[in-house]
C-alpha positions in Angstrom: 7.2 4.7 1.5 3.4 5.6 2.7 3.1 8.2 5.6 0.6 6.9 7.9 -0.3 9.5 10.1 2.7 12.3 9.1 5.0 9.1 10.3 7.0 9.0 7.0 9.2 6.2 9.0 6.8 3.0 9.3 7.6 0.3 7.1 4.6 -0.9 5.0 4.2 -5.1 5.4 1.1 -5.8 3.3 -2.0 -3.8 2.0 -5.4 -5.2 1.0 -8.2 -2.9 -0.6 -12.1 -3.5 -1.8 -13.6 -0.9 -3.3 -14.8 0.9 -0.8 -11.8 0.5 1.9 -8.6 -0.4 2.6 -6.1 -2.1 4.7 -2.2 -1.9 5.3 -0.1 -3.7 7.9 3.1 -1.2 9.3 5.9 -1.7 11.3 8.2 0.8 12.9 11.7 -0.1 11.5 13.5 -2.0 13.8 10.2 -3.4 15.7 9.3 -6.8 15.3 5.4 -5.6 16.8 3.5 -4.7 13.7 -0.1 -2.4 13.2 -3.0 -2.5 11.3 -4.5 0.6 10.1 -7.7 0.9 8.0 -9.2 3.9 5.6 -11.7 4.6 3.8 -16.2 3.4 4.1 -16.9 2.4 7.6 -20.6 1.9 6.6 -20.9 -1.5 7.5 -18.2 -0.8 10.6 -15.8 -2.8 8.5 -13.0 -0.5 9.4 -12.8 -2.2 13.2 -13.5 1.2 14.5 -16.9 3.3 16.1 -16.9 6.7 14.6 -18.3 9.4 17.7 -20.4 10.9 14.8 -22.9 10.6 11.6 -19.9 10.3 9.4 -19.3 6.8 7.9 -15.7 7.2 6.4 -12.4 7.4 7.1 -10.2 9.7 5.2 -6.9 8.9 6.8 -5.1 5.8 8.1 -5.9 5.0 11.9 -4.9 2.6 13.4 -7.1 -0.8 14.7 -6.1 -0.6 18.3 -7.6 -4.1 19.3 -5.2 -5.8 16.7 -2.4 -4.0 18.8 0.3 -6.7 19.0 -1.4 -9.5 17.7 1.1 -10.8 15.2 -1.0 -9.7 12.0 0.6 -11.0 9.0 -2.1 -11.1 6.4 -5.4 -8.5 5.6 -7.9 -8.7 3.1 -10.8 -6.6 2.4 -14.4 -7.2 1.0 -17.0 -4.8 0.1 -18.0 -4.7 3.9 -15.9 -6.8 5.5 -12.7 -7.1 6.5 -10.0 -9.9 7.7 -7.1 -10.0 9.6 -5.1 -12.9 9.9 
């Protein structure tokens, strides 16, 4: 199982990666409300997220907290873009 965050218990749905970032969908075990969280080049802001600084990448997975219980079933990634379904 993927730790997203140091959360060792989330519950990995579907993951999508280009090859510059990537996508997985999680769910805490027992939720029916699922997450998106993006890593990796935010150069084109493909990541959903502003960063407060120069840096263009992610390192980690964070979460995409507009796509907060949306019903997200389905990701896919380009080289800078990215699609949530």
């Amino acid at each position: 199982m993927l730790s997203v965050q140091g959360d060792d218990s989330l519950e990995i749905q579907a993951v999508a990666a280009s090859g510059f970032h990537t996508l997985a969908i999680v769910r805490p075990p027992g939720s029916s409300m699922s997450t998106v969280y993006a890593w990796g080049s935010n150069s084109q802001r493909q990541l959903g997220i502003d960063l407060d600084d120069d840096e263009d990448r992610v390192c980690f997975p964070v979460p995409i907290v507009p796509l907060f219980g949306k019903g997200i079933r389905q990701v896919a990634c380009g080289s800078g873009h990215s699609v949530a379904l």
